[in-house]
C-alpha positions as CSV (number, residue, x, y, z in Angstrom):
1,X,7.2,31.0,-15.4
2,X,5.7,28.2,-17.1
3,X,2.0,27.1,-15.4
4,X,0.1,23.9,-16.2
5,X,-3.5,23.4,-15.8
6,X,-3.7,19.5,-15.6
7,X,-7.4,17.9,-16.6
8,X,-7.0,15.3,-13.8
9,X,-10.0,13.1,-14.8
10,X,-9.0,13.1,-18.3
11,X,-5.6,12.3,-18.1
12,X,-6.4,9.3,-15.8
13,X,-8.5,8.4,-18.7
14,X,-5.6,8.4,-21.2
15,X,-3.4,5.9,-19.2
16,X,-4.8,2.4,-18.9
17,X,-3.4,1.1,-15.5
18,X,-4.6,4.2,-13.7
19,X,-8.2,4.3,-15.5
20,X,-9.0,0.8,-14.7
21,X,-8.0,1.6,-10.9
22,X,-10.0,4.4,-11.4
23,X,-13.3,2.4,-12.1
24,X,-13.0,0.7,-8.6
25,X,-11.4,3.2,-6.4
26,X,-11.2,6.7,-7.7
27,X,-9.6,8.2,-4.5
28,X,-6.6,5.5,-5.2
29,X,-6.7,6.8,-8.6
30,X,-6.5,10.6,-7.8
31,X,-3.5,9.6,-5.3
32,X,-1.6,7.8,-8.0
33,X,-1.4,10.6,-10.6
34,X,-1.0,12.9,-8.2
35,X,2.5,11.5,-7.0
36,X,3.4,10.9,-10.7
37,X,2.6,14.5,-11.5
38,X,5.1,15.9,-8.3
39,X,7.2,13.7,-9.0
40,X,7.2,14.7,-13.2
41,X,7.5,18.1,-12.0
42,X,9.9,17.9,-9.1
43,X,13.3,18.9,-11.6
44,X,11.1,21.4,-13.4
45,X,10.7,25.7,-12.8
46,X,7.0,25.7,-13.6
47,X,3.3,26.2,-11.7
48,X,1.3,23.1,-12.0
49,X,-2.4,23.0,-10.6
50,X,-4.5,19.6,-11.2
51,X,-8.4,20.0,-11.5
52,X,-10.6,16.8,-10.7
53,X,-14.1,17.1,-10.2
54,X,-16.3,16.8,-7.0
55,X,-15.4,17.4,-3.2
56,X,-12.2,17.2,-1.9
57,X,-12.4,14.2,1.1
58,X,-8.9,13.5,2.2
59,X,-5.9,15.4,1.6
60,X,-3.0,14.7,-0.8
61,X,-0.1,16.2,0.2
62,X,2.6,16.6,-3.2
63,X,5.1,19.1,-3.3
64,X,5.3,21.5,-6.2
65,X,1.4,20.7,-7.3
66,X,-1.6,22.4,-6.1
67,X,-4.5,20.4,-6.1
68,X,-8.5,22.0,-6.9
69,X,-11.6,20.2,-6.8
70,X,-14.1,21.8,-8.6
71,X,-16.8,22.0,-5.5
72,X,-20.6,22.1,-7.1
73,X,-18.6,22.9,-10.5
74,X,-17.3,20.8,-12.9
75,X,-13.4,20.8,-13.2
76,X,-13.9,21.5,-16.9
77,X,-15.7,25.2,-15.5
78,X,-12.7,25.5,-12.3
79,X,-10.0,25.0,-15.1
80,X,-11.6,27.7,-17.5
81,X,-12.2,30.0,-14.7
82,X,-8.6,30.0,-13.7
83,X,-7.5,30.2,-17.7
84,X,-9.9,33.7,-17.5
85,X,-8.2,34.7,-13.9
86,X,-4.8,34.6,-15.7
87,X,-2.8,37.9,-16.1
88,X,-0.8,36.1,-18.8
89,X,-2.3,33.3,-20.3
90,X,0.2,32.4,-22.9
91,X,2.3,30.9,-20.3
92,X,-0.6,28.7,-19.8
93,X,-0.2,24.9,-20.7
94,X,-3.4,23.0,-20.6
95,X,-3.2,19.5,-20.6
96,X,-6.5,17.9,-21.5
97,X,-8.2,16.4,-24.4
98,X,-11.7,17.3,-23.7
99,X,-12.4,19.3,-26.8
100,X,-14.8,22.2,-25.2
101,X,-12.0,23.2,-22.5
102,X,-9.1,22.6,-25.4
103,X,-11.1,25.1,-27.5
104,X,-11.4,27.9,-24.4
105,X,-7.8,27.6,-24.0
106,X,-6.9,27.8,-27.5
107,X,-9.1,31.0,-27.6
108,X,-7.5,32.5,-24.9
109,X,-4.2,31.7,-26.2
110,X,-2.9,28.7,-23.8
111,X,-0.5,26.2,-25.1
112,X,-1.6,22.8,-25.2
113,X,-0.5,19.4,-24.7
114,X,-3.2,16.7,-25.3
115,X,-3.9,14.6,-22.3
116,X,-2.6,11.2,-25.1
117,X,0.9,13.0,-25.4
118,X,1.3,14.6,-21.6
119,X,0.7,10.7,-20.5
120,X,3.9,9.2,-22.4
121,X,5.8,12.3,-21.2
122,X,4.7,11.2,-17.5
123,X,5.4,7.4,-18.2
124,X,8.4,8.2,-20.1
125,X,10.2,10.7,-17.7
126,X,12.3,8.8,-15.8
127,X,10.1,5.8,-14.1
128,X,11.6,2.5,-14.1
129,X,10.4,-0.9,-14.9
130,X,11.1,-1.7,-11.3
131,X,8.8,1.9,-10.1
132,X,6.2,0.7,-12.5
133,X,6.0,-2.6,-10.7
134,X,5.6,-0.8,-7.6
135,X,3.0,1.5,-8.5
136,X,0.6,-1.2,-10.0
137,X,1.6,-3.4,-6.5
138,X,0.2,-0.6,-4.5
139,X,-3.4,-1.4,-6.0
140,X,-3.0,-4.5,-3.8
141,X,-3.8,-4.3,0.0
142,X,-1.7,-6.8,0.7
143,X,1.5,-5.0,-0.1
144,X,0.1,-2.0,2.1
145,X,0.2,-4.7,4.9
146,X,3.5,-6.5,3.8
147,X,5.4,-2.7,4.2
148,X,3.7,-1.5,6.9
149,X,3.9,-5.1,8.7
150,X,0.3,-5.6,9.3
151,X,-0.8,-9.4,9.3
């Protein structure tokens, strides 16, 4: 079975709606492409673990997506720590476009997806214009309060 290593921090980086939410709130941020991820992956047979960097503070429960924070490591240090863990890492996908990790998977003989092309894939696979409204609406804490009918 397939298993993708997601750079979570760099992808967030290659999509524009999600990077400027990341600038003000990066726990919103983290949420966001973590649904789009489980959601991306909920139709498919593969292993999918998403690396962001720092301490994990609250919980984010996706099915089908296991969720790392790299502690006093860096994600980039987490993610080539689990490529070197592998049994089998040409079933690997790595999805990032930070050059050092790119180049560790490459050596170790991972597939890999740039974070640029794994973004249109996500954006692509099946989101309507009518989700992607929703989604940018939830940066607003006033539609928090208009669905959970809080005045």
């Amino acid at each position: 079975m397939k298993h993708y290593i997601i750079d979570g921090n760099n992808l967030i980086g290659k999509i524009k709606a999600l990077n400027q939410i990341h600038r003000k709130n990066k726990k919103q941020s983290t949420e966001k492409i973590a649904f789009m991820i489980g959601r991306y992956f909920s139709n498919r047979k593969a292993n999918v673990s998403l690396h962001f960097d720092g301490v994990q503070t609250d919980v984010i429960r996706v099915t089908g997506i296991k969720i790392i924070y790299s502690g006093k490591l860096t994600a980039d240090e987490k993610i080539k720590n689990e490529i070197g863990k592998s049994k089998n890492p040409k079933n690997i996908i790595l999805v990032t476009s930070d050059r050092n990790v790119a180049d560790f998977g490459r050596v170790c003989s991972c597939q890999l997806i740039k974070s640029e092309e794994f973004s249109k894939q996500l954006l692509s696979s099946g989101f309507s214009d009518e989700e992607k409204t929703k989604i940018d609406e939830l940066d607003n804490p006033e539609e928090f309060k208009k669905l959970f009918g809080i005045k």
